[in-house]
C-alpha positions in Angstrom: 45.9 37.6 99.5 47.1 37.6 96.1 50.5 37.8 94.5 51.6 41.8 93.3 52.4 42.5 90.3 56.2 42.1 89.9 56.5 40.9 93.0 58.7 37.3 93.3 56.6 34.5 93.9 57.6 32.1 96.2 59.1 29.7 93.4 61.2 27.5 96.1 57.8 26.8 98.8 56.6 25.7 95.2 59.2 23.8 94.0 59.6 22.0 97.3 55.6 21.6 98.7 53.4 23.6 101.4 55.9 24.5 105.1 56.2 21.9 107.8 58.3 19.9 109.7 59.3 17.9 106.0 59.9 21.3 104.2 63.8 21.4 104.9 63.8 17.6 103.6 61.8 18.7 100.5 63.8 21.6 99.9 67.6 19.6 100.5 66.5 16.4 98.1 65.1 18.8 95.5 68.4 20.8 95.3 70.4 17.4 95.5 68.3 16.2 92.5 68.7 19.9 90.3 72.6 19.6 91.3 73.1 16.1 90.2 70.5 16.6 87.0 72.6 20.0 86.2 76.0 17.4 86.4 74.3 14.6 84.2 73.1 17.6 81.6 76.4 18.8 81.1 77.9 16.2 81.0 75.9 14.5 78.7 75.7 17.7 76.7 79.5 17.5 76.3 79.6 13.6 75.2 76.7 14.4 73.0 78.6 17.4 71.3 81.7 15.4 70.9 79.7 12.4 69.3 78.6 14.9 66.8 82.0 16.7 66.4 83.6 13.1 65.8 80.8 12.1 63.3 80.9 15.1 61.2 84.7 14.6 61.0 84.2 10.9 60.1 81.4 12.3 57.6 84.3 14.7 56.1 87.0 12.4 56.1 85.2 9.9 53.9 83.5 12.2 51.8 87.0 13.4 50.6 88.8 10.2 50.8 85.8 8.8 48.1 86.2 11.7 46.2 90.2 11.6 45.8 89.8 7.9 44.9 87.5 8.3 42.4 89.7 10.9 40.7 92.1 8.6 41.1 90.1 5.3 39.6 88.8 7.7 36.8 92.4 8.6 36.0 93.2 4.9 35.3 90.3 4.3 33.5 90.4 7.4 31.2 93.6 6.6 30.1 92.5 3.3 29.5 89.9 4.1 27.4 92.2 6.7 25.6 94.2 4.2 24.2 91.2 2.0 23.5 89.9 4.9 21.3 92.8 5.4 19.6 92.9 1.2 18.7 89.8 1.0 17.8 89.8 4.2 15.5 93.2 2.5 13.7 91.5 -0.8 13.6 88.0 0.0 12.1 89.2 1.7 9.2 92.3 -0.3 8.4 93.8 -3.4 8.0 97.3 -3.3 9.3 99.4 -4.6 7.7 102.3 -7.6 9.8 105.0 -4.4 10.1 102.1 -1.6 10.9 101.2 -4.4 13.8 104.5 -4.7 15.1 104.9 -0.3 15.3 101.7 -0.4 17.1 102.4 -3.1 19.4 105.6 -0.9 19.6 103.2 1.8 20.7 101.2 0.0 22.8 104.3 -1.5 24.9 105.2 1.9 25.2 101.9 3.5 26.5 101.8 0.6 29.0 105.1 0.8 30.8 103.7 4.8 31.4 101.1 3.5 33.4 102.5 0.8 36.3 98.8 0.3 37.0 98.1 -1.3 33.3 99.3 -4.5 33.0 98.6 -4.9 29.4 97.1 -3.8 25.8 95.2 -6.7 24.0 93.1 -7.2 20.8 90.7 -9.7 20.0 89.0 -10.8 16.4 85.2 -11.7 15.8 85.9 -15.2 16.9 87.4 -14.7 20.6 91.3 -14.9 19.2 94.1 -12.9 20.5 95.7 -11.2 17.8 97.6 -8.7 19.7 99.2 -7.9 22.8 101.6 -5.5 24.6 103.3 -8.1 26.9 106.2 -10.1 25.2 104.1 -13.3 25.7 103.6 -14.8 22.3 100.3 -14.0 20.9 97.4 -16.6 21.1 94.6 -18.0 22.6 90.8 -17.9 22.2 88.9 -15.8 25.1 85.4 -16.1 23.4 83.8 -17.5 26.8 85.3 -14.3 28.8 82.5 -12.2 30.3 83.8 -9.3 28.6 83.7 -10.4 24.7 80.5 -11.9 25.8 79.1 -8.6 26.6 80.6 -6.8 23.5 79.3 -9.7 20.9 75.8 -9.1 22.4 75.8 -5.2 22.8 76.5 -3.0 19.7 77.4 -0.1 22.3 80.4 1.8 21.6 80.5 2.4 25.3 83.6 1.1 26.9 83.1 -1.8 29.5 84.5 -2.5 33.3 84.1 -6.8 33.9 85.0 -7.9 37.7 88.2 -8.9 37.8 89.7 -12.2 36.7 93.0 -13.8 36.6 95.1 -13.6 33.7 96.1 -16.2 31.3 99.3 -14.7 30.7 101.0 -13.8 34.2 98.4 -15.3 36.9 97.5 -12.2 38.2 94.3 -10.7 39.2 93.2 -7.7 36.6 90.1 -6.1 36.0 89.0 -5.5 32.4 88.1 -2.1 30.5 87.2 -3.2 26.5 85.7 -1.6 24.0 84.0 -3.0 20.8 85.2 -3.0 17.4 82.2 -3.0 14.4 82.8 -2.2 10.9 80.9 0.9 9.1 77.6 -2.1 8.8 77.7 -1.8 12.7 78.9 -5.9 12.4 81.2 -6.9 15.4 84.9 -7.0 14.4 86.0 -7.8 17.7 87.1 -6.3 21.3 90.2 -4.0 22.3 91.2 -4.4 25.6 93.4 -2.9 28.5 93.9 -5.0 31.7 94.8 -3.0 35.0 96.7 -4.7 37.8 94.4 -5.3 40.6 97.2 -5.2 42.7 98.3 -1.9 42.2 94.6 -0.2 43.2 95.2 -2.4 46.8 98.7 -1.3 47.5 97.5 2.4 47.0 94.5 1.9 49.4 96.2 -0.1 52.0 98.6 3.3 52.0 96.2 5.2 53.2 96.2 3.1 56.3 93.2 2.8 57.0 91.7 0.8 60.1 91.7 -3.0 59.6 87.5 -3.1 58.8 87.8 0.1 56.9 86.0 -0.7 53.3 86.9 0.6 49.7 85.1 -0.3 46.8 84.8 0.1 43.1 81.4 -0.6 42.1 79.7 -0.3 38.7 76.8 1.4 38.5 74.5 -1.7 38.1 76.0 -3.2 41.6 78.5 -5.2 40.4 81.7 -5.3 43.0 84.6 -4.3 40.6 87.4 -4.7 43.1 86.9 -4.3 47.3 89.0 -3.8 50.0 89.4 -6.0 52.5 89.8 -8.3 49.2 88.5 -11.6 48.9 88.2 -13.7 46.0 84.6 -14.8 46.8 83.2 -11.7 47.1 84.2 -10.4 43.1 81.2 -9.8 41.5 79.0 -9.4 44.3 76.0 -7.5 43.8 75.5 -4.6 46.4 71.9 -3.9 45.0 69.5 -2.6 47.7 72.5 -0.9 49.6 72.4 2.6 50.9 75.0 3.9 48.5 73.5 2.4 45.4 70.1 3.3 46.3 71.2 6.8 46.6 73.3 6.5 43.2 69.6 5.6 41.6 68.3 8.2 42.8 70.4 10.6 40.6 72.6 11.7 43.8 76.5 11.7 42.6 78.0 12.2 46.3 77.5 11.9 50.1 77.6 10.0 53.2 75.5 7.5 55.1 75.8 5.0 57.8 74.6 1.4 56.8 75.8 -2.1 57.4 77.3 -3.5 53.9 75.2 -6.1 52.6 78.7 -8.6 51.8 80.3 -8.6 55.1 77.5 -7.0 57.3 79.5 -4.7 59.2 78.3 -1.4 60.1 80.4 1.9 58.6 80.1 5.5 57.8 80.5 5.5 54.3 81.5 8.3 51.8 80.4 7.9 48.8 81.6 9.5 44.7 80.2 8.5 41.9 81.7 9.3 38.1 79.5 11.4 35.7 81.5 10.1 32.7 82.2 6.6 33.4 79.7 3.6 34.6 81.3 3.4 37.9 81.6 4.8 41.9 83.5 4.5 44.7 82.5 3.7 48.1 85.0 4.5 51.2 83.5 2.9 55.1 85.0 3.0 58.6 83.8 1.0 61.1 81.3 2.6 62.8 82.6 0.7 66.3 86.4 1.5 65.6 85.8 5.2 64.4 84.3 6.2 67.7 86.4 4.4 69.6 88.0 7.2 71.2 85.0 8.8 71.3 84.2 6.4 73.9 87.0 6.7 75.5 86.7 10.5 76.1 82.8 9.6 77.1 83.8 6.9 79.5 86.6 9.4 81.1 83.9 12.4 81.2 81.2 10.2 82.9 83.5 8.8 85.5 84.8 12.4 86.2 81.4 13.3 86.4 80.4 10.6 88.3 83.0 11.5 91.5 81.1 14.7 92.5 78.0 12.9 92.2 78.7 10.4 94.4 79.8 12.8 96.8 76.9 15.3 96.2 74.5 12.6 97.3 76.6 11.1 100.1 77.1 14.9 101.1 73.2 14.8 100.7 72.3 12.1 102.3 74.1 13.0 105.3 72.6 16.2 105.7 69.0 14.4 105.2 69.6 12.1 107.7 71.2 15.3 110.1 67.7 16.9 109.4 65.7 13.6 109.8 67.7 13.5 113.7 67.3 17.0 114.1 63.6 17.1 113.8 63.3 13.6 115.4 65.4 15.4 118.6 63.0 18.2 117.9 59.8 16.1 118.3 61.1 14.4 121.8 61.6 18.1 123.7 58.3 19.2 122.1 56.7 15.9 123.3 58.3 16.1 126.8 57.5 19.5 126.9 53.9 18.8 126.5 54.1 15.8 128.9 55.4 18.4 131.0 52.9 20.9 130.6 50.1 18.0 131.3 51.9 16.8 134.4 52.1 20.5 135.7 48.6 21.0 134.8 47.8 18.0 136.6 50.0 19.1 139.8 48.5 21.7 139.7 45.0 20.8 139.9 46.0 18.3 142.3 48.2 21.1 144.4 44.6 23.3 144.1 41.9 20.1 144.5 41.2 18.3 147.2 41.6 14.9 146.2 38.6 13.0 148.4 36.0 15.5 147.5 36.9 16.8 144.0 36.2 20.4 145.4 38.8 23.4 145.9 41.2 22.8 148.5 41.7 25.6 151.1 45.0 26.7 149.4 42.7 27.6 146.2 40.2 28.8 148.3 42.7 31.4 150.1 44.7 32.0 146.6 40.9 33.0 145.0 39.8 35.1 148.3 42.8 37.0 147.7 42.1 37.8 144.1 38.9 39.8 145.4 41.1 41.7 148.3 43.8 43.1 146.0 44.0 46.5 145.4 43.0 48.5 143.1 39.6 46.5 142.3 37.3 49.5 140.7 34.5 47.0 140.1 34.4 46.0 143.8 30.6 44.1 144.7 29.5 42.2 147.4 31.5 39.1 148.1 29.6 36.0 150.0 31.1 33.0 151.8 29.5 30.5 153.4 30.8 27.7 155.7 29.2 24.2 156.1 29.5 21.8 159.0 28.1 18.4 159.0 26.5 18.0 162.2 27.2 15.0 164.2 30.0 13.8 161.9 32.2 12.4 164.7 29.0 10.3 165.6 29.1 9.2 161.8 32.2 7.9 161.8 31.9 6.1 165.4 28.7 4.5 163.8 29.7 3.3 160.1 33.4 3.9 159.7 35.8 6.4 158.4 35.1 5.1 154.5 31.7 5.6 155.0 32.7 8.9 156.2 34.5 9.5 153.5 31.7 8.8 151.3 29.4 10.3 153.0 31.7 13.7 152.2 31.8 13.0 148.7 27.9 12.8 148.5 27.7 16.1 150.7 30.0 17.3 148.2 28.2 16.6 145.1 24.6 18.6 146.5 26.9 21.3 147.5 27.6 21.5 143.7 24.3 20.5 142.0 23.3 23.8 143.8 25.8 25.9 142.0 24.6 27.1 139.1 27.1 29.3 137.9 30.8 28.8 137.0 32.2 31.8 139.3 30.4 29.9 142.5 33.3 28.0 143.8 33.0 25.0 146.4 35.3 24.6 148.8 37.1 21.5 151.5 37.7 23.8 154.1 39.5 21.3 156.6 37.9 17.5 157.8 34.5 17.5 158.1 33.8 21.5 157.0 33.0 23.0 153.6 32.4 26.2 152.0 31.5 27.7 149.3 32.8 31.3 147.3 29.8 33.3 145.8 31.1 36.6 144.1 28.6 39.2 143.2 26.4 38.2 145.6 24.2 39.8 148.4 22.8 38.8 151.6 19.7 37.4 150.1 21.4 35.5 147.8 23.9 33.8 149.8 21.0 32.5 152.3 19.1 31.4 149.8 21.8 29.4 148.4 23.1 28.1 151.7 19.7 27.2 152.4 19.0 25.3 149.0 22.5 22.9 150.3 20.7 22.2 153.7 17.2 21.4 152.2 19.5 19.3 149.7 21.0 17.1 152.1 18.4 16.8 154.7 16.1 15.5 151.8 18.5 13.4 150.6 18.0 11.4 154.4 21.5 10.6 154.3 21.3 7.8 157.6 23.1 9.0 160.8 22.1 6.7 164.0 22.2 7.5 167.5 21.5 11.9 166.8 18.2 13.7 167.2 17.0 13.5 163.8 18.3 10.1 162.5 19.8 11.6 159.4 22.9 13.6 158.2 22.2 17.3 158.8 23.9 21.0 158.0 24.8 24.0 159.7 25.9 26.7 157.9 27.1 30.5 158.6 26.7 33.0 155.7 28.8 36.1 155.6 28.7 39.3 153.3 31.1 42.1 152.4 32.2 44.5 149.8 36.1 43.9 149.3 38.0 47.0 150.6 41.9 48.1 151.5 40.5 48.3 154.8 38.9 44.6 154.7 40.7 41.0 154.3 39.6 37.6 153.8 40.4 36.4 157.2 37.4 38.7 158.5 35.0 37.2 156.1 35.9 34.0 157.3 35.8 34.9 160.4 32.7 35.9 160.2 31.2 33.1 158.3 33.0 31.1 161.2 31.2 32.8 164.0 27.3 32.2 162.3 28.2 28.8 161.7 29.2 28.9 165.5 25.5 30.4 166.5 23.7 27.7 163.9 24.9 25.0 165.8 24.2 27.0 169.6 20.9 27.1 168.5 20.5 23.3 167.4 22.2 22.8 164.1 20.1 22.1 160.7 20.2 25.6 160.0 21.5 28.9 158.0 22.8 31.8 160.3 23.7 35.2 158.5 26.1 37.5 159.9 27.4 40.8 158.0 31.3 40.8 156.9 33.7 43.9 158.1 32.6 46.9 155.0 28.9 46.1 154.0 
């Protein structure tokens, strides 16, 4: 039979294997496990969408955060190189005179103090000498070795330049540099201008922002040199960060974005926003510790699983205790079918034992009656001739005087088994009448029949030359009385007997070893 169209199919038999005694068991595991996988799901669903909520706001956070310090670096560094400009352009074309030197130091002083991040103004000649400066320091020194003349004496760029930062002569701090080169109209290097901002000031603005205590900011030039860094460590100025994420990405032509990498100075592992300038030779990098900026991202997973993890636990002990009820249940189930069928067999075998005779193997009289009623009870429309007949061992007293009651007994059982090696059909029932007597039933059967039978169980056993001493013949002998009768209302058992009981009487009045037929009540 095959499934209808539209018609259900029977997902759960499918789901949870073929019937049987297992089935429930199949069925209460698999809905435990879709339960407890449905739990898991969702829950790890909801982590796994908060992990991605927190990491996008991470991702926003320090993609703005590099983007307002960038504006914020480039504002320094602008103004910076505004006033470097404007120096330079004055001292290309002219030679200032000692009082023109002192107004624009005046100026200089002035366009400093505007600016609490610039610590000073300075100018330097072909040869490395100070020859101006906006502090009220006297004026002097050579700075010829400085990374920052070096690069202008060897670069005829008009480009202004950012050096890592270095401490300064004149107050001890640490500054970084922005300088510009000074050439004459033949291009020949006149010297450097220079502005020095206060390294100090770019920390105290990002340790404002208050940041966690691994969080990372740093101004980088574009070729991967560390300008300035926060968490700030003297060691680490200068540091190249070439082959990191960020510059990588920064090569690449890419002026923005976010990542997650572990910095190659300190190895730590952050989300990093990332800005780089168009205009100036620099970017900003801002990280948070990956570990510390999911922190409570944890914490909400760790509360979420071990919410989760309280109906589960009680799901499967629920589970498992209904499993195990089953498990008893069909164990409990097995026993009373078991001891049903042990007591089936044991009334099967009472039975046969209430309806066998237990010496001879053949129907007891109780069976024989119970069946001889069968063929008396009304209404019978197929109603044929019935035969009985009814076998004596002759002399059997004598038998047992000579060789003992268990030969007796075995000579019965031999008796017994050519009574039924003459039966050939299953309806033909032999019978233990009582002691030394048997019979047999023979249903749909004549007069004819029935002598020839009960003469085919008396040639049996007188060929058979069964010994039996001290009677006319030496052997074991039969007599047998055959009666006939068609089963009627009017007719009963007892007269077939009976007259099966009176030829057996005449076979033996006229010398025994014989088969007498007399008619039953009805033929």
């Amino acid at each position: 039979m095959t499934d209808q169209p539209g018609k259900p199919k029977r997902t759960i038999r499918w789901l949870f294997g073929t019937a049987g005694p297992d089935q429930a068991i199949h069925q209460t595991s698999g809905l435990i496990a879709i339960v407890c996988m449905t739990i898991i799901g969702l829950t790890g669903w909801q982590i796994q969408s908060e992990y991605f909520d927190q990491l996008q706001r991470h991702d926003q956070d320090v993609a703005n955060l590099s983007t307002v310090l960038l504006r914020n670096a480039e504002s320094s560094i602008l103004h910076s190189s505004t006033i470097l400009l404007g120096l330079v352009e004055r001292l290309e074309k002219d030679k200032l005179t000692p009082d023109e030197l002192r107004r624009l130091k005046s100026v200089a002083r002035a366009q400093a103090s505007s600016y609490p991040e610039i610590q000073g103004i300075f100018v330097y000649d072909a040869k490395g000498n100070q020859i101006f400066s906006s502090l009220e320091l006297p004026t002097g020194g050579n700075f010829f070795e400085r990374n920052y003349f070096q690069h202008h004496l060897n670069d005829p760029s008009p480009d202004i330049y950012l050096a890592p930062p270095i401490r300064s002569r004149t107050s001890g701090d640490w500054v970084f540099t922005v300088s510009q080169r000074m050439s004459d109209s033949q291009g020949r290097f006149l010297g450097i201008t220079m502005v020095t901002l206060k390294v100090q000031t770019f920390l105290s603005f990002y340790r404002n922002l208050n940041l966690d205590e691994n969080a990372l900011v740093s101004l980088i030039r574009k070729d991967g040199t560390t300008l300035l860094r926060m968490p700030f460590k003297e060691s680490e100025i200068g540091t190249s960060v070439i082959g990191g994420a960020a510059y990588n990405a920064i090569q690449q032509g890419e002026t923005e974005g976010v990542t997650t990498y572990s910095s190659p100075i300190d190895r730590i592992r952050r989300i990093v926003g990332f800005s780089a300038s168009k205009t100036l030779p620099f970017y900003i990098v801002v990280g948070l510790e990956e570990c510390r900026a999911f922190r409570e991202w944890r914490t909400s997973a760790y509360i979420s699983s071990a919410v989760a993890l309280g109906p589960l636990i009680l799901i499967v002990a629920l589970g498992l205790k209904t499993i195990a009820g089953i498990r008893k249940r069909h164990e409990t189930e097995d026993r009373l079918r078991q001891a049903h069928l042990t007591l089936t067999e044991m009334n099967r075998s009472l039975e046969v034992l209430a309806s066998e005779d237990a010496l001879t193997g053949l129907a007891n009289r109780r069976q024989m009656e119970r069946v001889l009623s069968q063929y008396f009870l009304p209404p019978n429309p197929d109603r044929t001739l019935l035969s009985f007949i009814l076998i004596d061992i002759d002399h059997f007293k004598n038998y047992n005087d000579t060789y003992g009651h268990q030969a007796g007994d075995q000579c019965l059982r031999e008796v017994s088994g050519h009574i039924q090696n003459q039966l050939h059909r299953h309806t033909d029932i032999p019978v233990r009448y009582g002691g030394e007597e048997l019979a047999v039933i023979l249903p749909d059967t004549g007069e004819a029949g029935a002598v020839k039978v009960a003469e085919k169980i008396r040639a049996a056993v007188f060929e058979a030359a069964i010994e039996n001493n001290n009677t006319p013949l030496g052997r074991l002998t039969l007599s047998l009385g055959v009666s006939t009768c068609i089963p009627n209302h009017d007719g009963a058992a007892q007269d077939l007997i009976a007259q099966a009981d009176k030829a057996l009487y005449q076979a033996k009045h006229e010398g025994r070893n014989r088969v007498v037929f007399k008619a039953g009540l009805g033929q």
